[in-house]
N, CA, C and O of each residue as an XYZ file, in Angstrom:
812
protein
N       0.839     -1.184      0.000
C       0.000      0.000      0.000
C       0.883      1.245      0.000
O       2.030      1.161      0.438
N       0.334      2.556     -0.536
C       1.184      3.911     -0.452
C      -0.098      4.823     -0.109
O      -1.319      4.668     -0.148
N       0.754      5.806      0.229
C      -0.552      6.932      0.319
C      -0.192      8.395     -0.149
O       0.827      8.928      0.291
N      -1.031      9.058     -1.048
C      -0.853     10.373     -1.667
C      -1.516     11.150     -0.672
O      -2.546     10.854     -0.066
N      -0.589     12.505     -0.536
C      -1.232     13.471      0.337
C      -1.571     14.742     -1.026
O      -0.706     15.129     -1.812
N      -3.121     15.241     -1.020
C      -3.864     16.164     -1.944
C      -3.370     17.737     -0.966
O      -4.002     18.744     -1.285
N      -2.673     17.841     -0.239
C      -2.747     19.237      1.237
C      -2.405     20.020      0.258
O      -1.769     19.676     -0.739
N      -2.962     21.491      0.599
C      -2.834     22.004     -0.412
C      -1.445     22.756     -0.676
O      -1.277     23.666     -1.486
N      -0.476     22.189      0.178
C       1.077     22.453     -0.470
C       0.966     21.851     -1.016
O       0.648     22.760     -1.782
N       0.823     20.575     -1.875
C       1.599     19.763     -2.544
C       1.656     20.198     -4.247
O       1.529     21.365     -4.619
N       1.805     19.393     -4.897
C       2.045     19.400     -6.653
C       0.589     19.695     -6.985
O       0.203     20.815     -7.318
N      -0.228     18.584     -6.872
C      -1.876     18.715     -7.090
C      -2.813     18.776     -5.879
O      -2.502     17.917     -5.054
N      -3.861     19.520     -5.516
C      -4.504     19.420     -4.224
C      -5.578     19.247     -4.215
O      -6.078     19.373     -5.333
N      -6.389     18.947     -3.287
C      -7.608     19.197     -3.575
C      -7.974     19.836     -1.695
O      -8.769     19.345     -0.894
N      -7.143     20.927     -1.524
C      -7.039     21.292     -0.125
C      -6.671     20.755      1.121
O      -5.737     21.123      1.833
N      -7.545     19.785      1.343
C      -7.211     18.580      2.506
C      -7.676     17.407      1.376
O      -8.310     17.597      0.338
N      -7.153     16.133      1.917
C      -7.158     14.822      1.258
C      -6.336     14.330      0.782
O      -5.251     14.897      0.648
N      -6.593     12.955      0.311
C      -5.213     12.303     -0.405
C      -5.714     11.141     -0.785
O      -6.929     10.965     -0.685
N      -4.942     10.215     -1.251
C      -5.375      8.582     -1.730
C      -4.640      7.601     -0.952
O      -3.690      7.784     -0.190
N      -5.260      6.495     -1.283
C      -4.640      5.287     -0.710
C      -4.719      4.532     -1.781
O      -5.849      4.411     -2.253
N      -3.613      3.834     -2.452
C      -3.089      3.108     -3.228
C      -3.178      1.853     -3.232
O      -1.976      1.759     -3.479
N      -3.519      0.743     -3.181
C      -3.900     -0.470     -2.763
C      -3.410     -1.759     -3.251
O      -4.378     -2.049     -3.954
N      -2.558     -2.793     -3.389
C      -1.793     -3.445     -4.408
C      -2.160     -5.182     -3.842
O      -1.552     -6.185     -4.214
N      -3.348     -5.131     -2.837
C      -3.408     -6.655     -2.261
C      -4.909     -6.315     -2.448
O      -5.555     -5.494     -1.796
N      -5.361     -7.143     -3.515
C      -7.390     -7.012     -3.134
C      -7.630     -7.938     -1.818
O      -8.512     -8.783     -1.971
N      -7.268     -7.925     -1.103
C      -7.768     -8.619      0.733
C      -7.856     -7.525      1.234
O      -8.696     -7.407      2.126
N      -7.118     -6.450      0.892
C      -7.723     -4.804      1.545
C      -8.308     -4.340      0.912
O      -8.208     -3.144      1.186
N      -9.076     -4.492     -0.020
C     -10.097     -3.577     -0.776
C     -11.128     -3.037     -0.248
O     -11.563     -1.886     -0.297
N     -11.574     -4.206      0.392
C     -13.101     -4.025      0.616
C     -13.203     -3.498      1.835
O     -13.924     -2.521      2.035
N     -12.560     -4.026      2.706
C     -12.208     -3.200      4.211
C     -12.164     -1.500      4.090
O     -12.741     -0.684      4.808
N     -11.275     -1.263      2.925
C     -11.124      0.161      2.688
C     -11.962      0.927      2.227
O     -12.031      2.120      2.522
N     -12.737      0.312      1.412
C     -13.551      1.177      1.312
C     -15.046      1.309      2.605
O     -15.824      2.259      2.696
N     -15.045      0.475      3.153
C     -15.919      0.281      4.159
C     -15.162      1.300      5.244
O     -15.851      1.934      6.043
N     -14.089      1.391      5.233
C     -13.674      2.568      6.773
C     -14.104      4.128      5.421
O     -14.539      5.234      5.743
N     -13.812      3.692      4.130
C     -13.843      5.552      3.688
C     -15.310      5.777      3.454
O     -15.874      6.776      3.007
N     -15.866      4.475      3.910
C     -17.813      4.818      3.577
C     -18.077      4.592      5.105
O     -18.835      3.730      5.549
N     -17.254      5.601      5.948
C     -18.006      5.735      7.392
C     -18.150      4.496      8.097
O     -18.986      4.389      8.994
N     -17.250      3.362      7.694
C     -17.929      1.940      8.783
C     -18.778      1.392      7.880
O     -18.841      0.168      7.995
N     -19.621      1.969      6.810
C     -20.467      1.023      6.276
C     -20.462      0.397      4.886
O     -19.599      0.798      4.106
N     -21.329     -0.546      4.478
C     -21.200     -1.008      3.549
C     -22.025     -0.663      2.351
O     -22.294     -1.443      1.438
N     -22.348      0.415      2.435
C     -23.217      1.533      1.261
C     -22.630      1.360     -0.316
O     -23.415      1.244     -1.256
N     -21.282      1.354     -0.488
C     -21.000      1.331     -1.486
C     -21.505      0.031     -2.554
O     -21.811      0.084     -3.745
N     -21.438     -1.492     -1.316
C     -22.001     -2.767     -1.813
C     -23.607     -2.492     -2.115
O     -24.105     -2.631     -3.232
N     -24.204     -2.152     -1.141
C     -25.529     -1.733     -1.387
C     -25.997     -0.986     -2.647
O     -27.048     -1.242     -3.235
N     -25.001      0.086     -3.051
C     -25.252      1.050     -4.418
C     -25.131      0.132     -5.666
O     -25.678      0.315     -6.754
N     -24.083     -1.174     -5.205
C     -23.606     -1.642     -6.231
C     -24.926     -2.856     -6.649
O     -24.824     -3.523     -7.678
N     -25.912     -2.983     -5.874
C     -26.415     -4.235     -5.488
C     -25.746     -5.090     -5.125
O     -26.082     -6.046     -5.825
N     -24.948     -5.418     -4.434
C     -24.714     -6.635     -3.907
C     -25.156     -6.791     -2.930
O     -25.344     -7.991     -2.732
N     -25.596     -5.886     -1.758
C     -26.704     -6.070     -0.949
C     -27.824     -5.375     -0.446
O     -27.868     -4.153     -0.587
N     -28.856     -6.065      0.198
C     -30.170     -5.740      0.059
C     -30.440     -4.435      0.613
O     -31.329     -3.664      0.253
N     -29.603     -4.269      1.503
C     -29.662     -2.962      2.981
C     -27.759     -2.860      3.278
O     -26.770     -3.564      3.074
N     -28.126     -1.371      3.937
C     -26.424     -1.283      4.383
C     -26.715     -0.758      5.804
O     -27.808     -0.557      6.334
N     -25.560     -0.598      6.255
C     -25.512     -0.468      7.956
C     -24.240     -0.207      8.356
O     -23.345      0.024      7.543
N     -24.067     -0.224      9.600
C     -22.820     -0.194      9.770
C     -22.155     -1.363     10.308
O     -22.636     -2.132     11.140
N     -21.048     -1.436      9.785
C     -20.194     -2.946      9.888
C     -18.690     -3.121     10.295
O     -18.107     -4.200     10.397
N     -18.130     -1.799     10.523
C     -16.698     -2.073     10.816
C     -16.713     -0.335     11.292
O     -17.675      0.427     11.201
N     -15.413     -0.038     11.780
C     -14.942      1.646     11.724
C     -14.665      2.245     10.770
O     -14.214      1.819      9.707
N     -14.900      3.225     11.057
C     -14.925      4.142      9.370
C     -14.685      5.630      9.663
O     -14.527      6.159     10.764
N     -14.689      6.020      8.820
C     -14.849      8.446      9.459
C     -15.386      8.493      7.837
O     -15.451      7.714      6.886
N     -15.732      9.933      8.146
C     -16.009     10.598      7.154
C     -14.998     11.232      5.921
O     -14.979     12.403      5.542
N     -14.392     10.405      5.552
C     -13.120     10.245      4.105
C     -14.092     10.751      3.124
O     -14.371     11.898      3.472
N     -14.417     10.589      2.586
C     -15.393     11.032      1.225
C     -15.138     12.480      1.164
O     -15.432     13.353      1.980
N     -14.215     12.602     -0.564
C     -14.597     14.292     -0.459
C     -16.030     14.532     -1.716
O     -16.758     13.853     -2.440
N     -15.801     15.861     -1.369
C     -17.519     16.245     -2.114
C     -16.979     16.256     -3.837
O     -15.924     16.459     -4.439
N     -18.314     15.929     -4.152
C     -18.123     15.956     -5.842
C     -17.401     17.317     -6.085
O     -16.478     17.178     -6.887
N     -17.585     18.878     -5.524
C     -17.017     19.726     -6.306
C     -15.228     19.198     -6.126
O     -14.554     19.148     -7.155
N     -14.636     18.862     -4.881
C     -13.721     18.755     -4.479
C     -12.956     18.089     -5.139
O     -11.802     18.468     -5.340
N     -13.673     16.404     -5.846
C     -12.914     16.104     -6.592
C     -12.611     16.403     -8.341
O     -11.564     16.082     -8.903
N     -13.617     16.988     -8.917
C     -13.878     17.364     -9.746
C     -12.397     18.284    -10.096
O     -11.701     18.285    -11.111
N     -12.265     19.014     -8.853
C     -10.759     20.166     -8.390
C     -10.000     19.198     -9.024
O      -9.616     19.008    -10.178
N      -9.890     18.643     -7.969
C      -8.741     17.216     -8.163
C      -8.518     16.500     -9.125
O      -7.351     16.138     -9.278
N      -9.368     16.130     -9.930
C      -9.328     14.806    -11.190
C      -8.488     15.948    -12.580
O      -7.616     15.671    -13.403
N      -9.345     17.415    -12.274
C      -8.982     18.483    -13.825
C      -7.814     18.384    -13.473
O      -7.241     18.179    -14.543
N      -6.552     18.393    -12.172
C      -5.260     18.393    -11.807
C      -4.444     17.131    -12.653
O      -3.702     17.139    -13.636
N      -4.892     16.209    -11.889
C      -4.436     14.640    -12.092
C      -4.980     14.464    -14.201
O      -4.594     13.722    -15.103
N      -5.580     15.128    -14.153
C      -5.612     15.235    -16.526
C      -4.682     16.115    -16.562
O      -4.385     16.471    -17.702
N      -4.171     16.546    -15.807
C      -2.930     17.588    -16.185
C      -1.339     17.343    -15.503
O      -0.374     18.085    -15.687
N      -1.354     16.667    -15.053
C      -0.505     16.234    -14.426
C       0.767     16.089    -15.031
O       1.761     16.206    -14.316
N       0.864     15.897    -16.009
C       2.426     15.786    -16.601
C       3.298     17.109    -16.739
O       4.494     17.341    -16.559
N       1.689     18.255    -17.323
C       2.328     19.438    -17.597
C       2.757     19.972    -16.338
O       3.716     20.744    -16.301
N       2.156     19.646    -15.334
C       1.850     20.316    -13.723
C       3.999     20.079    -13.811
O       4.791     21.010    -13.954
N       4.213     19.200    -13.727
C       5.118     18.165    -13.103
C       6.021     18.540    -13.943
O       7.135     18.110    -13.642
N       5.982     19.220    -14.952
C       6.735     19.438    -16.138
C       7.426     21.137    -15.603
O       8.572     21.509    -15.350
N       6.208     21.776    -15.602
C       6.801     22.904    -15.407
C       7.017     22.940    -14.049
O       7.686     23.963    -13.900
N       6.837     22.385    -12.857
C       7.241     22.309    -11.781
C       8.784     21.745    -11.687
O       9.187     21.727    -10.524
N       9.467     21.409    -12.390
C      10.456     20.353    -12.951
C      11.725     21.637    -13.456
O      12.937     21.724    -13.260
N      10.688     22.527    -14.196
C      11.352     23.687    -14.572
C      11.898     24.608    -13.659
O      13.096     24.845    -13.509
N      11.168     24.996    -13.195
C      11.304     25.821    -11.984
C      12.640     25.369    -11.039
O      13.556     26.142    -10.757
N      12.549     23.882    -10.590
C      13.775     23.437     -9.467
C      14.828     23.803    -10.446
O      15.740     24.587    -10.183
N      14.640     23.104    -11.772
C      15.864     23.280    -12.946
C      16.473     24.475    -12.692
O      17.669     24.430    -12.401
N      15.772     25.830    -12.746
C      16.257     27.301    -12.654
C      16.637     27.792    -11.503
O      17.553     28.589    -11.304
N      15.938     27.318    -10.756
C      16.627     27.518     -9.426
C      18.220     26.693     -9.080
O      19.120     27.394     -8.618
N      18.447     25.384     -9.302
C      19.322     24.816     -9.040
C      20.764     25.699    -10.148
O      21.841     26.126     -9.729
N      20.325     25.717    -11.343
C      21.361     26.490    -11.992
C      21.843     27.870    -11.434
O      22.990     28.142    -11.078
N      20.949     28.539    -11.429
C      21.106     29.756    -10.687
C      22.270     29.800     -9.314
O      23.361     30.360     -9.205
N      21.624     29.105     -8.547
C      22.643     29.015     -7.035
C      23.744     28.284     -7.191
O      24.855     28.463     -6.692
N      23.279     27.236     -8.099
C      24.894     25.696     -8.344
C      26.589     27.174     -7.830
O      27.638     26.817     -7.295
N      26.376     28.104     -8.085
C      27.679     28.542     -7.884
C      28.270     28.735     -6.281
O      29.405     28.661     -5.810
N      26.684     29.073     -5.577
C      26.721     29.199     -4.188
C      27.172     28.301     -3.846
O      28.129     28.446     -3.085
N      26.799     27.065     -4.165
C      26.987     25.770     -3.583
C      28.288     25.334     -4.059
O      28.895     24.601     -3.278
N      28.701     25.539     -4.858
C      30.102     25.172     -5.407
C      31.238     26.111     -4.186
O      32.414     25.791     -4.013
N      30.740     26.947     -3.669
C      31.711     28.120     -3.067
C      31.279     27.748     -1.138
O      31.582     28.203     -0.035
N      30.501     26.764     -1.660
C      30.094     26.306      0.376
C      29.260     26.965      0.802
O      28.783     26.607      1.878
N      28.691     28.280      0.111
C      27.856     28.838      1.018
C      26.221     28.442      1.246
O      25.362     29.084      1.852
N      26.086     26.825      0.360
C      24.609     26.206      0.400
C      24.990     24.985      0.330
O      26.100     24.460      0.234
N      23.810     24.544      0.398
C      23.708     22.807      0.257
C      22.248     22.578     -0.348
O      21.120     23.000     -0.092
N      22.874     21.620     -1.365
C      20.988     21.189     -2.148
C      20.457     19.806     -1.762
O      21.192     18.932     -1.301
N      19.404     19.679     -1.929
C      18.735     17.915     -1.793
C      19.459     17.114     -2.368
O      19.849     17.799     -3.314
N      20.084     15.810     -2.515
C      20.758     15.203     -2.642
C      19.486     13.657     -2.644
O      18.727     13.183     -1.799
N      19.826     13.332     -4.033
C      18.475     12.168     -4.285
C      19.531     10.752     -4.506
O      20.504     10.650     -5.252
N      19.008      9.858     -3.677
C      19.677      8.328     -3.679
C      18.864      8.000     -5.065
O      17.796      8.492     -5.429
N      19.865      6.802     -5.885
C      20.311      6.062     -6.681
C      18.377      5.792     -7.235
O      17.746      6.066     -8.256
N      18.014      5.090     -5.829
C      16.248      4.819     -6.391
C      15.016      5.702     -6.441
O      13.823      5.494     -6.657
N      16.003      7.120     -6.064
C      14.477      7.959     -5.994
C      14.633      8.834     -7.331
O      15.573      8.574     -8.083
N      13.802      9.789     -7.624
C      13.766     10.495     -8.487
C      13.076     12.007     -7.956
O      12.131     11.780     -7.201
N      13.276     13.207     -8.129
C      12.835     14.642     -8.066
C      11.799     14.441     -8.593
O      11.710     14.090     -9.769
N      10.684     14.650     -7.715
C       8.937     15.321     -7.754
C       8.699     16.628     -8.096
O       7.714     17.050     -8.701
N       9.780     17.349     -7.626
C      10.186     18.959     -7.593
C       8.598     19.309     -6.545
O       7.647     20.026     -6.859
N       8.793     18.542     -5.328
C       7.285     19.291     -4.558
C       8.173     20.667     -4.132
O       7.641     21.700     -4.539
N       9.084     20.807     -3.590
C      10.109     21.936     -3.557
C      11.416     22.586     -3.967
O      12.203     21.907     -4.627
N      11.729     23.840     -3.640
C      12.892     23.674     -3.911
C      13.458     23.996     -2.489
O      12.728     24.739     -1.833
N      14.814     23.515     -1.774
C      14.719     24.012     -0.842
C      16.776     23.805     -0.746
O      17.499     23.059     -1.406
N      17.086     24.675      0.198
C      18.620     25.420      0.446
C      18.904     24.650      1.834
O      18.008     24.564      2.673
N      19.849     24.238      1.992
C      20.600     24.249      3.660
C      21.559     25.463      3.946
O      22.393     25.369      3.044
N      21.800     26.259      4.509
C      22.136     27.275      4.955
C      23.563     26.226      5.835
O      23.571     25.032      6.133
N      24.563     27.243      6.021
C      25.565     26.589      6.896
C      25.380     26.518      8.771
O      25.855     25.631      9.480
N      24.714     27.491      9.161
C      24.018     27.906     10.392
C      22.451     28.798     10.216
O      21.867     29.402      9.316
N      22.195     28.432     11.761
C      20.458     29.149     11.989
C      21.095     30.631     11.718
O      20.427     30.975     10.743
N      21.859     31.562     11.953
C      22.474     32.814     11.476
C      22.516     32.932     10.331
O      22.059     34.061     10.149
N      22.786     32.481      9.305
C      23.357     32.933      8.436
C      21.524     32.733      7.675
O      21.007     33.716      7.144
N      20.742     31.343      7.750
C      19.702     31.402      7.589
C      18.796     32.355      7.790
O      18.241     32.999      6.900
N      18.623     32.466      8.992
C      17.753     33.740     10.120
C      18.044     35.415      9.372
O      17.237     36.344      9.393
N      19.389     35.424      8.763
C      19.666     36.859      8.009
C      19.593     36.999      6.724
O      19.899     38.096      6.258
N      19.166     35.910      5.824
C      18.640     35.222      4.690
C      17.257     35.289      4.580
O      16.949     35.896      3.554
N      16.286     34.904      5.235
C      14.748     34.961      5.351
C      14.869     36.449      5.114
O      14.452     36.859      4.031
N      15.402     37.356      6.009
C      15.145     38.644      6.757
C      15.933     39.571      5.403
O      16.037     40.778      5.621
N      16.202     39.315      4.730
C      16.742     39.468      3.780
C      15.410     39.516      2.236
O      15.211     40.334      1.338
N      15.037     38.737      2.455
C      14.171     38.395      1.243
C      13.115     39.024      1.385
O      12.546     39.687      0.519
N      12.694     38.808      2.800
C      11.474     39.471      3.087
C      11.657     41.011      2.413
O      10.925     41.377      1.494
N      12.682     41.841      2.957
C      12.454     43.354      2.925
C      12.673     43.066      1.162
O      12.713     44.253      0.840
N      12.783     42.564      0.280
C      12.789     42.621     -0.861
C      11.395     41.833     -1.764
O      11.289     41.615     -2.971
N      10.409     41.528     -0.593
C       9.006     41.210     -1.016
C       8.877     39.815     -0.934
O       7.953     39.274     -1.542
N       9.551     39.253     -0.370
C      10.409     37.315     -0.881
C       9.639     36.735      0.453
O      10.061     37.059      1.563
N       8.308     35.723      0.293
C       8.444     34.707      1.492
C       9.051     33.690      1.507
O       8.706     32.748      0.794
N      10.184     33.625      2.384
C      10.843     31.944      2.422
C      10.890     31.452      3.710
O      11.481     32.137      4.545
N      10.492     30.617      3.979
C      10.298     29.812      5.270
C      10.806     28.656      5.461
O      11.136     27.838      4.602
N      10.891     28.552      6.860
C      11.643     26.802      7.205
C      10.984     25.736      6.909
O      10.640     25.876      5.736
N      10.649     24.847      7.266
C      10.200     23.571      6.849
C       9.591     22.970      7.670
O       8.452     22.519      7.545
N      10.706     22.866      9.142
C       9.954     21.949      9.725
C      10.722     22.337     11.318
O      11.907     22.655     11.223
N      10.181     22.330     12.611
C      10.856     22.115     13.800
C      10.755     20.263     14.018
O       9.835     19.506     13.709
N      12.036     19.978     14.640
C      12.655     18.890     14.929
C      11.305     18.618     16.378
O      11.128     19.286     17.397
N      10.446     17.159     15.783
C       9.797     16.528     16.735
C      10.267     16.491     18.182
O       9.662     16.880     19.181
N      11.512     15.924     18.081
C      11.935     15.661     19.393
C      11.873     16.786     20.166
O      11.844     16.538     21.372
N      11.841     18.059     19.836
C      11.869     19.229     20.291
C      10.562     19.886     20.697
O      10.338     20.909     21.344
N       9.612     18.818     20.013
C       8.525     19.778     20.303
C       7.620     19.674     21.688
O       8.045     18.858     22.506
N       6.659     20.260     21.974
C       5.800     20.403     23.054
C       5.478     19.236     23.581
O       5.782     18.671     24.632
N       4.632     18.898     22.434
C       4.240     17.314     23.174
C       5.556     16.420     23.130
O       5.664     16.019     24.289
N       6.447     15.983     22.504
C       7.236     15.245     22.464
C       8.418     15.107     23.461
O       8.935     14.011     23.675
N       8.854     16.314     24.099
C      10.187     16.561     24.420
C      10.676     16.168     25.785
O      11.822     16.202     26.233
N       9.246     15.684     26.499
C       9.255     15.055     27.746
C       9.389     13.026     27.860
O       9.570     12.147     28.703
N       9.164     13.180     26.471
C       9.230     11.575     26.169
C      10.171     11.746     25.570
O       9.384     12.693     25.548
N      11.410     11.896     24.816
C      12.507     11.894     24.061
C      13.091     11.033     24.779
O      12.329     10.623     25.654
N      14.267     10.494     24.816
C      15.112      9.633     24.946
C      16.544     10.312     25.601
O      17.371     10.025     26.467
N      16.303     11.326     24.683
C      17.812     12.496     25.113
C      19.033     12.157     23.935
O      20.174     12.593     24.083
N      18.740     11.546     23.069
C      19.821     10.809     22.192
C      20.110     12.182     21.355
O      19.131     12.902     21.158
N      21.321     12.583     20.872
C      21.201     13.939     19.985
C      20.888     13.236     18.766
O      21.150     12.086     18.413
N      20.282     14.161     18.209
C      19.791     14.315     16.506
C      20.398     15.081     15.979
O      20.126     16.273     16.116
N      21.032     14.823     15.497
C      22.152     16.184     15.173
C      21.598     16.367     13.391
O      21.739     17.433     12.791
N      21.069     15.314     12.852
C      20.409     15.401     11.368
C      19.391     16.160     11.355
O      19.248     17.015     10.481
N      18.400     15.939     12.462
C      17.057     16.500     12.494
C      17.167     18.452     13.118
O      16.434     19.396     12.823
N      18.116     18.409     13.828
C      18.346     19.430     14.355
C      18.831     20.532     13.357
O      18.464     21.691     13.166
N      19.907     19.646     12.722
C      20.934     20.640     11.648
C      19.587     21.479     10.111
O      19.495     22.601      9.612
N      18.858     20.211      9.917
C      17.713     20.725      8.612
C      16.862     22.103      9.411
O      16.840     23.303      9.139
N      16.095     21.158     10.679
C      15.450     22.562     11.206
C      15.926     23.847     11.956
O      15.330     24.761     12.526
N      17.029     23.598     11.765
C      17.955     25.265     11.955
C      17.946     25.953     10.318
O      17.509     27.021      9.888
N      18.576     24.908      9.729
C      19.524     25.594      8.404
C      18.621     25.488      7.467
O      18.727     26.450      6.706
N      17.636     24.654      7.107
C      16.858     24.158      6.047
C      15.962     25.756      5.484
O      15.439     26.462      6.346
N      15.887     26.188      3.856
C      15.296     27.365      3.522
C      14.263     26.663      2.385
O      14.686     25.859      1.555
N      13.033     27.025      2.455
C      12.083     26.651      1.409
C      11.716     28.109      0.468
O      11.116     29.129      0.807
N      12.302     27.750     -0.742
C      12.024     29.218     -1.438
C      10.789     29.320     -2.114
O      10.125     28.287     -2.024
N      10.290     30.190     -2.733
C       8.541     30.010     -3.323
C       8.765     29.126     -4.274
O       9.921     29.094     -4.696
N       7.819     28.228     -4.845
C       7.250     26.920     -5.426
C       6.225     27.090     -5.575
O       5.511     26.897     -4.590
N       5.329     27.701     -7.316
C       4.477     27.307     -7.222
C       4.747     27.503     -8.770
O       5.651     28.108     -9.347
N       3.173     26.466     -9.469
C       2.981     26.572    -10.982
C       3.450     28.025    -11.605
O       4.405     28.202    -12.361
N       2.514     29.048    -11.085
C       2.436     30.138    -11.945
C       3.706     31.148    -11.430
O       3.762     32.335    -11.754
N       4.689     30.490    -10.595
C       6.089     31.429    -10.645
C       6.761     31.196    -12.091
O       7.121     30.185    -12.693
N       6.777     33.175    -12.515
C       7.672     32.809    -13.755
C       9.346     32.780    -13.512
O       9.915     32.836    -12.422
N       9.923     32.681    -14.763
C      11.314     32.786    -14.969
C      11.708     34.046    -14.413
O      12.354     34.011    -13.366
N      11.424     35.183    -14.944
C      12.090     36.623    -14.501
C      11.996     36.582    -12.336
O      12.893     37.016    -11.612
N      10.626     35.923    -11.825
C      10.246     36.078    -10.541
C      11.527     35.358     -9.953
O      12.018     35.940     -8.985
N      12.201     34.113    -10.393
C      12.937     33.544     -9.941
C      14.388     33.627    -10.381
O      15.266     32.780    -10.221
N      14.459     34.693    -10.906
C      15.783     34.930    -11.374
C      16.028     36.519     -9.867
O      17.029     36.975     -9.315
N      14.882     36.764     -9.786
C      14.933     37.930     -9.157
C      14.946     37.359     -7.309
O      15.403     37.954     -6.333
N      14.408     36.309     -7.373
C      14.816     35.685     -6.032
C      16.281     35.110     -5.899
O      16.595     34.841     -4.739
N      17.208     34.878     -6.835
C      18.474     34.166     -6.612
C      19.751     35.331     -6.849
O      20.940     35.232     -6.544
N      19.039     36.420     -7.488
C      19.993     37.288     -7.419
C      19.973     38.031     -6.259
O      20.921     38.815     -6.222
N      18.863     38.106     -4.783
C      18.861     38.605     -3.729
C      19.581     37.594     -2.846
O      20.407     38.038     -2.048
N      19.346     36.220     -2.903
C      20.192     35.483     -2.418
C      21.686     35.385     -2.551
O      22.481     35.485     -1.617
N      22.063     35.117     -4.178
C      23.663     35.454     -4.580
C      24.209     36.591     -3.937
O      25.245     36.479     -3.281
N      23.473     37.952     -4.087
C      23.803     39.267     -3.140
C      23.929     39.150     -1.486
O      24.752     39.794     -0.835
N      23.070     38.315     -0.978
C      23.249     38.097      0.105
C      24.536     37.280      0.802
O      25.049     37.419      1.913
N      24.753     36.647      0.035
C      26.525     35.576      0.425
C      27.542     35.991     -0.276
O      28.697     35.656     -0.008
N      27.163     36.912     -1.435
C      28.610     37.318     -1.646
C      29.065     38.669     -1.423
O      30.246     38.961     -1.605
């Protein structure tokens, strides 16, 4: 099984939602019985049975016809989506490749079996400083770029159950880690004009 998240960061959305992928029919039917609320309505629509009810756990998964309608015109477009999203990391990565050649960045780095989605583009900074004066940087030049993520172990609920083990991986991304804008309708000139505030900024 896999599961697609639709949130509306991603490539295609449909705001909140996502899929579940399914590759054993012994989970089929179960699944759709938890995304039809516990019940077995869908067998019933299908005729296969007389009455439906409820028969197992379930929630309310079902999105509304307009919702997917959003979603399906995405997924018929999807190559181009993915195409010019593809573009975008392309221009960005050329653009900075010099930063990074000179130490002052670090890019995603993809193992042997994965391949670039381009859901982002995103920078490692060498320290939370040099990051922290980078954001603050972009901003006064109209630029939102934001972090990514705070390190679980760190957080509210978590940090009383931790272990105490350092994370020095998880720690180092959510200090240094920069997410620059990503979206379809960023053009070429918008992102040439974001890497030359950055290049200005480290050199």
């Amino acid at each position: 099984m896999a599961t697609f998240s639709f949130h509306e960061t991603k490539n295609i959305i449909s705001g909140e939602g996502g899929m579940l992928v399914i590759n054993n029919e012994k989970f089929i039917k179960r699944a759709e019985i938890i995304w039809e609320k516990g019940t077995n309505r869908a067998e019933f629509f299908r005729g296969e049975v007389n009455k439906y009810g409820w028969v197992d756990t379930g929630s309310s998964f079902l999105p509304s016809e307009i919702i997917a309608a959003f979603l399906w015109a995405q997924i018929e477009n999807l190559e181009d989506i993915q195409a010019k999203r593809k573009k975008i990391w392309e221009k960005y990565y050329t653009l900075l490749k010099p930063l990074k050649e000179k130490g002052y960045i670090k890019f995603a780095q993809f193992p042997n079996f994965a391949t670039n989605n381009a859901h982002m583009f995103f920078i490692v900074c060498n320290s939370l400083q040099d990051r922290t004066k980078l954001i603050a940087e972009l901003k006064k030049h109209g630029v939102l770029a934001v972090f990514h993520y705070l390190s679980l172990h760190s957080s509210e609920y978590y940090k009383n159950k931790h272990d105490g083990r350092v994370l020095e991986n998880s720690d180092k991304f959510s200090e240094c880690l920069l997410r620059l804008p990503m979206y379809y309708e960023l053009k070429e000139k918008e992102i040439e004009y974001i890497c030359d505030i950055i290049i200005k900024n480290f050199l």
